[in-house]
Structure formats: structure tokens, C-alpha cells
C-alpha positions in Angstrom: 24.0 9.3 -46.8 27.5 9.7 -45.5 27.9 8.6 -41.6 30.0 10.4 -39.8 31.0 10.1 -36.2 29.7 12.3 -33.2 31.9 15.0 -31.4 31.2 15.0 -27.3 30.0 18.5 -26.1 31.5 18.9 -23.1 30.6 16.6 -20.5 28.9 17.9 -17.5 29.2 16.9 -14.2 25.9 15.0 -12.6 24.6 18.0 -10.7 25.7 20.2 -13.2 23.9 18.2 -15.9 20.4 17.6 -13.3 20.5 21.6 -13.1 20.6 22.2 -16.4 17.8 19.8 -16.9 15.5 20.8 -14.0 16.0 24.4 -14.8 15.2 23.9 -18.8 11.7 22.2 -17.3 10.7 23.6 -14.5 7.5 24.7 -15.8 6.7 21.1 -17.7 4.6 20.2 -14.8 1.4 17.8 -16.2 -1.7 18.7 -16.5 -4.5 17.9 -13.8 -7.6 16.1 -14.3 -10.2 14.4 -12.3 -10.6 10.6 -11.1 -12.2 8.6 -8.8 -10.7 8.5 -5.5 -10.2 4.6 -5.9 -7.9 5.0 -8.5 -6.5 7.6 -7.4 -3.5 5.5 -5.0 -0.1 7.3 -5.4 -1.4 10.8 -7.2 -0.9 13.9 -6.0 -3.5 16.2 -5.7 -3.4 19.5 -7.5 -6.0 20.7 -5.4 -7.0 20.4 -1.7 -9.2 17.9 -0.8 -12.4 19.4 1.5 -14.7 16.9 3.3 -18.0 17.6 1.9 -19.7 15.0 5.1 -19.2 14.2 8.3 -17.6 11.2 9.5 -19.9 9.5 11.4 -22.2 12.2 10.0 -24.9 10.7 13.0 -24.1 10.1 16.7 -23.3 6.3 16.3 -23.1 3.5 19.0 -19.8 2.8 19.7 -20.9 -0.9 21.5 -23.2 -3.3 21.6 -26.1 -2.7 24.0 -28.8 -0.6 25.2 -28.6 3.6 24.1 -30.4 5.7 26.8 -30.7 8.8 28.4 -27.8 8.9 30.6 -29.6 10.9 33.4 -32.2 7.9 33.7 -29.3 5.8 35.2 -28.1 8.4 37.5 -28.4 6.3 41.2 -28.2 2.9 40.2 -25.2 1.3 41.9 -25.5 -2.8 43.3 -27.3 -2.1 46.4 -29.7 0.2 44.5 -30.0 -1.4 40.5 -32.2 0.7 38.2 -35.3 -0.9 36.0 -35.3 0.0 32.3 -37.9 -0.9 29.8 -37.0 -2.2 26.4 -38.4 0.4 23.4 -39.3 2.8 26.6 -36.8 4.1 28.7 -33.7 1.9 26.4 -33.3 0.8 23.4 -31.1 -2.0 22.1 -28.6 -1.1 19.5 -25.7 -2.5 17.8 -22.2 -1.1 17.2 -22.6 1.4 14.9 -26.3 1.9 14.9 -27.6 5.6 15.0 -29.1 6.7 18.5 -32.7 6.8 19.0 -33.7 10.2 19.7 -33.7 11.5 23.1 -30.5 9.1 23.7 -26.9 9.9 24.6 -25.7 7.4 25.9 -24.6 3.4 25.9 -24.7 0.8 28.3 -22.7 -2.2 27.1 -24.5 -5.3 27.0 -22.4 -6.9 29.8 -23.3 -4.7 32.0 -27.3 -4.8 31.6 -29.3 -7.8 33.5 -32.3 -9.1 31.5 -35.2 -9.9 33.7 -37.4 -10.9 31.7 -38.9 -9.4 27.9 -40.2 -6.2 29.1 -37.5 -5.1 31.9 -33.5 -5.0 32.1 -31.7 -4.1 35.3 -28.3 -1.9 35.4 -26.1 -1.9 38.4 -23.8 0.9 37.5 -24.9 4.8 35.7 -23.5 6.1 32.0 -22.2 9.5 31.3 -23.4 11.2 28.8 -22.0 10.6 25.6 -20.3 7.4 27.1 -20.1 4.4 24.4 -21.1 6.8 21.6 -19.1 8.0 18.6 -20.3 11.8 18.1 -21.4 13.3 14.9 -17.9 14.6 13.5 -16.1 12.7 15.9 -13.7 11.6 13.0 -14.3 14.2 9.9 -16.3 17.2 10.3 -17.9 18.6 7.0 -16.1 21.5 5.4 -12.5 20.6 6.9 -9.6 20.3 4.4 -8.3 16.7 4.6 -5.2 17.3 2.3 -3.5 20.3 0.6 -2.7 20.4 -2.7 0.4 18.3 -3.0 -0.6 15.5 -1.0 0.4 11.9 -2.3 -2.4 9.8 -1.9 -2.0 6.7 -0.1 -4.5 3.7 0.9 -5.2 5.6 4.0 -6.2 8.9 2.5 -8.8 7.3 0.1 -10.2 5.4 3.1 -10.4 9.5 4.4 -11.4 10.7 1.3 -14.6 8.5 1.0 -15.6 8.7 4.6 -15.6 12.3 4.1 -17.8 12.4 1.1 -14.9 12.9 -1.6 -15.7 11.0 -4.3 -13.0 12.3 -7.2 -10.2 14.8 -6.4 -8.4 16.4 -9.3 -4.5 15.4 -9.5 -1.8 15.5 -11.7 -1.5 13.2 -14.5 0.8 10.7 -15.3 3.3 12.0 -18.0 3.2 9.7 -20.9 6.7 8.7 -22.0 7.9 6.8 -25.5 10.1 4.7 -25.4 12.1 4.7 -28.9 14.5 1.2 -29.3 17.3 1.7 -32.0 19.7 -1.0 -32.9 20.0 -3.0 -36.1 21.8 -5.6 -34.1 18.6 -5.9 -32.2 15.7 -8.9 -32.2 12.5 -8.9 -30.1 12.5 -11.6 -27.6 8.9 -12.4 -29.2 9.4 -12.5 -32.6 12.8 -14.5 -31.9 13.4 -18.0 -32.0 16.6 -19.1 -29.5 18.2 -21.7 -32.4 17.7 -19.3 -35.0 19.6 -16.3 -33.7 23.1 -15.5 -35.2 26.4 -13.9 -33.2 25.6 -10.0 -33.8 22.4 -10.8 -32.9 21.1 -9.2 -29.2 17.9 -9.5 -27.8 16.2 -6.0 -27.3 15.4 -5.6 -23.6 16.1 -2.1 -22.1 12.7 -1.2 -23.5 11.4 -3.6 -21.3 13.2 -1.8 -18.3 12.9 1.6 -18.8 8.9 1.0 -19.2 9.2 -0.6 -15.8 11.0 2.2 -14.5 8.3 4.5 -15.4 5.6 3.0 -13.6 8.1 3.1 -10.7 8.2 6.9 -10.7 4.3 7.5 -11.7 4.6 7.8 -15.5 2.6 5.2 -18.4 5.2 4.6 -21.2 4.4 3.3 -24.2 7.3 1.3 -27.0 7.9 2.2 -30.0 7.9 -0.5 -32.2 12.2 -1.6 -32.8 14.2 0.9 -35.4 17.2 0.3 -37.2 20.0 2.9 -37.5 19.0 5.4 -39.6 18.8 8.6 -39.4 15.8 9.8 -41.1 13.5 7.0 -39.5 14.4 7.9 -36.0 14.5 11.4 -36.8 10.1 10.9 -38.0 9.7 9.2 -35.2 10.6 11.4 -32.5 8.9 14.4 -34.3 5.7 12.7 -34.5 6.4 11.8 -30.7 7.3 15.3 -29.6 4.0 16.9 -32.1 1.6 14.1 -30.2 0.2 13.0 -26.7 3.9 12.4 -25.2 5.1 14.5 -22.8 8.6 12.8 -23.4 10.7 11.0 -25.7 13.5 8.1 -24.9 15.9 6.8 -28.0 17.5 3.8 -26.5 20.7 3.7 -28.2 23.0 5.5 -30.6 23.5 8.5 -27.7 27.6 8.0 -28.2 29.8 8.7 -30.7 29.9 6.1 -33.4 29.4 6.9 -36.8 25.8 5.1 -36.5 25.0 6.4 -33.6 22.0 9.1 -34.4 20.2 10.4 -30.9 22.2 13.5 -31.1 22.1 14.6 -34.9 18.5 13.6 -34.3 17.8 15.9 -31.5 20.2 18.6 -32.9 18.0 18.9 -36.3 14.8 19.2 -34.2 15.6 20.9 -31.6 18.5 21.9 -29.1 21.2 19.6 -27.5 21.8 20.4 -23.6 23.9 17.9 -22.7 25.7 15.4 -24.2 27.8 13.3 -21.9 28.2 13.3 -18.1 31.5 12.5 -16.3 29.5 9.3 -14.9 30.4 5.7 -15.3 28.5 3.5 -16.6 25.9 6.3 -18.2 28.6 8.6 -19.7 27.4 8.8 -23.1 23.4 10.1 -22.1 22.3 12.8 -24.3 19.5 15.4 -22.9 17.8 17.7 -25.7 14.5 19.9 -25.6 12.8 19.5 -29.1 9.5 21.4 -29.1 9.4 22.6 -25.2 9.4 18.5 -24.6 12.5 16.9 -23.0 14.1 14.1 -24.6 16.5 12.0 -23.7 19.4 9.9 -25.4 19.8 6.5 -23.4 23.1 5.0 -23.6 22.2 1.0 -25.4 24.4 -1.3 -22.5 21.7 -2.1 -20.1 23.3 -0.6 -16.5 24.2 2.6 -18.4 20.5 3.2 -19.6 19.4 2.3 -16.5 22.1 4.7 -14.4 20.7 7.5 -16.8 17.4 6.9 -16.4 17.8 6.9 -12.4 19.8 10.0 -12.3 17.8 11.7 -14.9 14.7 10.7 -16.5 13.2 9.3 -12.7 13.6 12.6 -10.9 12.4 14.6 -14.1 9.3 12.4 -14.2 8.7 12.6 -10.4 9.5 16.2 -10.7 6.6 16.8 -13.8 3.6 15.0 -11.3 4.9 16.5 -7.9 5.9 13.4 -6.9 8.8 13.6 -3.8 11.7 12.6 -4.7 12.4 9.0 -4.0 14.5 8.0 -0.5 17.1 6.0 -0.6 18.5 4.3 2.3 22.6 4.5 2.9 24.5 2.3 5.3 28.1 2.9 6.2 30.3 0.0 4.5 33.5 -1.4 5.4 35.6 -3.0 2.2 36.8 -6.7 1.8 39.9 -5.5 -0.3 40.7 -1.5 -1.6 38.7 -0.1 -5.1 40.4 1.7 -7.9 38.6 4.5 -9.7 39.5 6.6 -12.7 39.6 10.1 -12.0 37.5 12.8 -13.4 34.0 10.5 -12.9 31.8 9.3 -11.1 31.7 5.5 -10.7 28.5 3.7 -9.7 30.2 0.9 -8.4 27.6 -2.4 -7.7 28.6 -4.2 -4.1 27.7 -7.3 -2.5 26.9 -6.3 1.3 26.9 -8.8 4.3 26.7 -8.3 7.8 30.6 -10.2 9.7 30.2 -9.7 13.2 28.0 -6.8 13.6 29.9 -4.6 10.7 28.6 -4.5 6.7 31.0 -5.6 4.3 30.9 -4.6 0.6 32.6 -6.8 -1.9 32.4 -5.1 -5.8 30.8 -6.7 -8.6 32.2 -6.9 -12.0 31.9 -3.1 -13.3 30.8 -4.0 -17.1 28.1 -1.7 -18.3 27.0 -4.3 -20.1 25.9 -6.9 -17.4 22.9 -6.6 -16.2 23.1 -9.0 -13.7 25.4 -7.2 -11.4 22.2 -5.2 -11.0 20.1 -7.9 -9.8 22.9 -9.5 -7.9 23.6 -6.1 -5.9 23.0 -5.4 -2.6 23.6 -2.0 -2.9 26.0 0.9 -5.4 28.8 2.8 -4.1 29.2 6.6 -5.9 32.8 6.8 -5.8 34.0 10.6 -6.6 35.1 11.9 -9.8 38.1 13.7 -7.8 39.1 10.5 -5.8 41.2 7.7 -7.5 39.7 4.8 -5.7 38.9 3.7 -1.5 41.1 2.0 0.3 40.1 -0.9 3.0 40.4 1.9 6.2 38.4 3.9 4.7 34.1 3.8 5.2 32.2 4.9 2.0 28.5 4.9 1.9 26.5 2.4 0.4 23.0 2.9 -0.8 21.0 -0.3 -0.1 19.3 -1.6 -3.3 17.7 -4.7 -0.7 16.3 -4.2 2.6 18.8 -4.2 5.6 17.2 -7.5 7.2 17.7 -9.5 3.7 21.0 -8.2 3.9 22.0 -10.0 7.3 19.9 -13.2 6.6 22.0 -13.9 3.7 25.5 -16.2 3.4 27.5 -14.9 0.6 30.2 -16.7 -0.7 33.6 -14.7 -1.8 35.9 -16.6 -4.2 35.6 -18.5 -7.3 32.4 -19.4 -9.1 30.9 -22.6 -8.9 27.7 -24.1 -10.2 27.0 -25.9 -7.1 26.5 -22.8 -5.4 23.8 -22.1 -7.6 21.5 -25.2 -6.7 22.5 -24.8 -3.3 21.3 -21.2 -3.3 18.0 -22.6 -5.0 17.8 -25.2 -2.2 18.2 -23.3 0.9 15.4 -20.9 -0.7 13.0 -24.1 -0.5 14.2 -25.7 2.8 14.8 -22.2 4.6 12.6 -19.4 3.6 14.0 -16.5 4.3 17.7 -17.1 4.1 19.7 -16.7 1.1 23.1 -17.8 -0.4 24.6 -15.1 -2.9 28.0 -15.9 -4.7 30.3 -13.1 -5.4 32.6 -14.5 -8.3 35.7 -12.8 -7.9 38.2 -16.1 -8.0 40.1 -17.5 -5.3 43.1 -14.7 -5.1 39.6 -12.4 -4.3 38.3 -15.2 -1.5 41.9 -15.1 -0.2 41.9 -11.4 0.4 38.4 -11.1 2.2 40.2 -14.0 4.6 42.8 -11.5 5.0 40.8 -8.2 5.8 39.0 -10.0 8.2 35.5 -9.9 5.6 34.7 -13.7 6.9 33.4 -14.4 10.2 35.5 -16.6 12.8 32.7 -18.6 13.8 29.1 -19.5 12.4 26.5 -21.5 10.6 24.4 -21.1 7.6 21.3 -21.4 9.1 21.6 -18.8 11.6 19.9 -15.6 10.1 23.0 -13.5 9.7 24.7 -13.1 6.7 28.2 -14.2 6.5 31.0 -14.1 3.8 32.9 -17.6 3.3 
């Protein structure tokens, strides 16, 4: 077979491209089924939820004591105590106990006198009802706990149970595969460190993009590693797309190489939607609909397949269980030096954020797709505009945070060149100060020397004060 190499459609723009998508599969909501409301934690119920008992379904003692008739205590006051007998005119109970008939009331135990076995004295009289937790006090048989749509959380199955729901019918999880493709690429478990030769790369997105779907409600399974060619990846995904899965993900081959086969895959199978989005990293992700089932084209460079899969397959997957969408948090930041951009996409640019003097400072990571570490070293991703050429240092862009705001501020990062001492430092302020964090932003010393100059460093402080600082 003759390779040849891949033409772009035309790229789309991000909203342009999540329209198309959401439109195509607006109806590819899951199926429902029925589970036990202890496994049912994060579902959404594709039903409403009716309480089929009453919670307490008994009038209950709310203390410890002695439940009576509270008429029979009507009078008694210090100068004038009333006599109860035990089993007669009160009866002892315990917090929670169902009242004796022909009670309505509890005296709390500190407030009852013992005289002897067959006699208590109270000084003071009980309402009716007082101390007592009513029949349907909390849940009252027949009530609708949740509407269809509901996301379940620890609380509601605590509700669920106490009013008699046992199962509720939900949404299921959309089952994903996960399709690798590379014949540069080794499993880390079948690979031996010493033995592995340059060309060789250890196959990991898999690993990430399953992780991702369990993030947004979805079971993923992997497809067992493929090497470029065509007709292998092409039975694969139509077995995928004739079976169980709801949705199918080639990792790799989704740009325009000559061995790069997601697309004449998905053309011969189906149709193409989109095939490129003015997005960086993430540009080259394909989106196809083969057999009424989506499937996607995930670029192979680790921070493009997971931009796609963020932008994309997440809010598709969310979008199939009735899951809300997730909510992110943003943070104004202020800039240690200005940001160039290309024009014409949108840049998901990874920052390192600390807190100088009561204002966030971003400082940008290196931008190659291919790092996944200036993922895990982020503290939060700039989306610079496709119609903007970069930000200067006046200017305020929005960050969204990718760490909570309080490990933000309790963190000393360190502008300038890279070290290795920073490292064990890092690893020993961990042990000796729990809670605070050193984070190294490698930009070299021309970099260090510009955050001094934008004021991105504080004038005063210490390291072990839990504010985060940039040195």
C-alpha cells in the first residue's frame, strides 16, 4: 500500500468545532439502568427518586430519659415537684427509642430526680411533643427526594436509604476504547529500561485518557498497542463502533503525515467532522461519527491529547450521562514578563502562579506539546486568543487554577535557572514543613532577572511563612 500524506479540512475554531460536535450527538444520551443506591455515588438519576418510608417512620425519642404524657407533668414547678412511677405513669427510654403508647413527650434525664426504684420526681412540666422526633419529621413517605437529573452525592444516598429507596435507575457510564497507535511505541510493562533503543517511546497517553474518563463518569477500556497501518486500525475501530462502546479514541496518527491513519480510517467508515482546530497544543484532533458513535482522533504528544480530550471528549462524555459540566475556577493574573502568541489560535499557555504581596503572578512554562510535565508543574493555563498576538505585563488575563488557591500562596517558587538542588530542597521542605512547597520555574537567569524587574519577587520575606513568593 502506497502512504500518502493527509490534507487538513478546514480547521475550526474551538466553539465552532464543540457545536458541531454537540449538535451531531445530542441525542447519544446512555442508556439507564438500575443499581443499588450504594453504588450509585456520582450518577445521575434518570428518574425521580420518591421516598417510599418515613424518616423516622415512628415518633422517636430525641433524648435520653423518661417519655410521658405531657399533661401528667402539668403543675410541677420546685415548690410543687410531681411523683411519676417507673413503667406507670413514665417510661425510661433512650435516644432514639420508639414512644410507649399513650406518650408524647420527654423529660431529659437531668431533669428527673430518682427517689427510689418505684418513684422519680420532676421539678419542671414538658410540652407536648417536647424531646421527641415526630413520625416524618425528616422524610415523609411519598415525597420526591430528587428529580430526575439529580447527581448523587454521599448525602443523597444517606437520604435515599432513610427513605426507603433502595435502587434508583440512572444513567450509565459510557464505555470508551481507548485505541494506542505508534510503531515507535513500547509498553512500559513489557519494557525493559537498558533494553530500549532511540526511536523507542514509552506508550503512556493510554494511561491518561483512561484516567480522564473516570474523571468525567465514563469506564474506558485499552486496546491492546497497534502499529501504523491502516487496515489493522481500520478492524479495530469497526469492531469497536459494531460492539458495547459507546465511543472510540485512536491515540495518534490524527495529523498529516503520510503514516498518520485516524482520518482515512474514519473517512472509510464513516464521516469526518472535523479535522483540525485553530488550538495550540491540540490542533491536529480529528472528530468523526462512524455508525451514529462519535470517534475521536487524539493528537500522539501528551499535552495535545490531553487539551483535546478536555475540550472535547470530557464535555461529550459528561454531556452523554447528564453530568454538569465541570467548574473551573479563574483568578485574575498579573505577568512576570509580556507573552507572545501566534495569531489565528488559541494558545493553552501552562503558568506557574504565586501570590507577591497580595497580587498572583503567572510566570509561563515551556509551551512544548510534548512535555508533560509542564502539566503537572502548572498551577494553572492561560487561553490566550486566536485574534491577539500575545499579553503584555499591564495587562490582567485570567488564569484557570489547575491547584487550589491556598496551595498556591503556601508555595515559594523560584524564577531563574534550574538547579538540582532545588529539587532535594523542594523534597525536604515537604518532610520538615507539611504543607508548604518549593516549585522551580526554569526559565534561566535573563528570566529571574526580569521577574526582579516587574516587581514578580517580594521585597521582604521568609520561606517558612505560608505565602508563596517568587525568588
Amino acid at each position: 500500500m502506497t502512504s500518502k500524506r493527509n490534507v487538513y479540512l478546514d480547521t475550526q475554531p474551538i466553539e465552532t468545532a464543540r457545536q458541531i460536535l454537540m449538535d451531531r450527538f445530542k441525542d447519544r444520551v446512555t442508556d439507564v439502568e438500575t443499581i443499588d443506591v450504594t453504588a450509585a455515588q456520582g450518577r445521575v438519576l434518570a428518574s425521580p427518586a420518591i421516598a417510599k418510608l418515613s424518616s423516622p417512620n415512628f415518633h422517636a425519642a430525641a433524648m435520653d430519659g423518661m417519655a410521658v404524657d405531657a399533661k401528667q407533668t402539668f403543675g410541677a414547678s420546685d415548690d410543687a415537684p410531681k411523683v411519676l412511677v417507673p413503667d406507670e405513669t413514665g417510661f425510661w427510654v433512650n435516644t432514639g427509642h420508639a414512644l410507649p403508647p399513650g406518650t408524647n413527650a420527654v423529660i431529659m434525664i437531668e431533669h428527673i430526680n430518682i427517689i427510689d426504684e418505684t418513684s422519680v420526681e420532676i421539678e419542671a412540666p414538658v410540652f407536648p411533643w417536647q424531646h421527641v422526633r415526630k413520625m416524618g419529621e425528616d422524610i415523609v413517605a411519598t415525597k420526591l427526594l430528587f428529580p430526575r437529573g439529580h447527581q448523587i452525592n454521599a448525602y443523597a444516598m444517606g437520604a435515599l436509604l432513610s427513605g426507603g429507596v433502595f435502587q434508583v435507575k440512572v444513567y450509565k457510564k459510557p464505555r470508551i476504547l481507548i485505541i494506542p497507535t505508534g510503531s515507535e511505541l513500547v509498553q512500559w510493562h513489557e519494557t525493559s529500561l537498558d533494553q530500549m533503543v532511540p526511536g523507542q517511546v514509552i506508550e503512556s497517553n493510554s494511561t491518561v485518557l483512561k484516567a480522564l474518563c473516570r474523571d468525567n463518569g465514563a469506564v474506558a477500556d485499552r486496546h491492546p498497542m497497534l502499529k501504523d497501518d491502516l487496515e489493522t486500525i481500520t478492524t479495530a475501530v469497526d469492531q469497536a463502533v459494531k460492539g458495547e462502546y459507546d465511543m472510540v479514541c485512536i491515540i495518534g496518527g490524527s495529523s498529516a503525515g503520510s503514516e498518520d491513519f485516524a482520518r482515512p480510517v474514519m473517512a472509510s467508515l464513516g464521516r469526518v467532522m472535523v479535522h483540525g482546530v485553530t488550538m495550540m497544543p491540540g490542533k491536529p484532533v480529528l472528530m468523526g461519527d462512524i455508525s451514529g458513535k462519535p470517534v475521536f482522533g487524539i493528537p500522539g504528544y501528551p499535552v495535545s491529547a490531553i487539551v483535546a480530550f478536555e475540550q472535547f471528549v470530557g464535555p461529550l462524555l459528561r454531556f452523554m450521562q447528564k453530568l454538569a459540566p465541570v467548574e473551573d475556577r479563574f483568578e485574575p493574573v498579573a505577568l512576570a514578563r509580556k507573552i507572545a502568541s501566534k495569531l489565528g489560535q488559541d494558545e493553552f499557555l501552562r503558568v506557574k502562579i504565586g501570590s507577591v504581596d497580595g497580587r498572583l503572578i503567572a510566570s509561563q512554562l515551556p509551551r512544548g506539546s510534548g512535555s508533560i510535565t509542564t502539566l503537572t508543574e502548572a498551577d494553572g493555563i492561560i487561553q490566550i486568543p486566536k485574534d491577539v498576538e500575545g499579553i503584555s505585563e499591564t495587562e490582567t488575563p485570567t488564569a484557570r487554577l489547575l491547584k487550589p488557591l491556598s496551595a498556591i500562596e503556601n508555595t515559594l517558587v523560584i524564577t531563574g535557572s534550574h538547579d538540582n538542588t532545588l529539587d532535594l530542597l523542594a523534597d525536604q521542605m515537604r518532610r520538615d514543613h507539611d504543607g508548604i512547597n518549593i516549585s522551580s520555574s526554569h526559565v534561566g537567569s535573563m528570566g529571574g532577572l526580569m521577574a526582579i524587574r516587574n516587581n514578580a519577587t517580594p521585597g521582604r520575606g521568609s520561606i517558612s511563612r505560608p505565602r508563596r513568593r517568587f525568588l
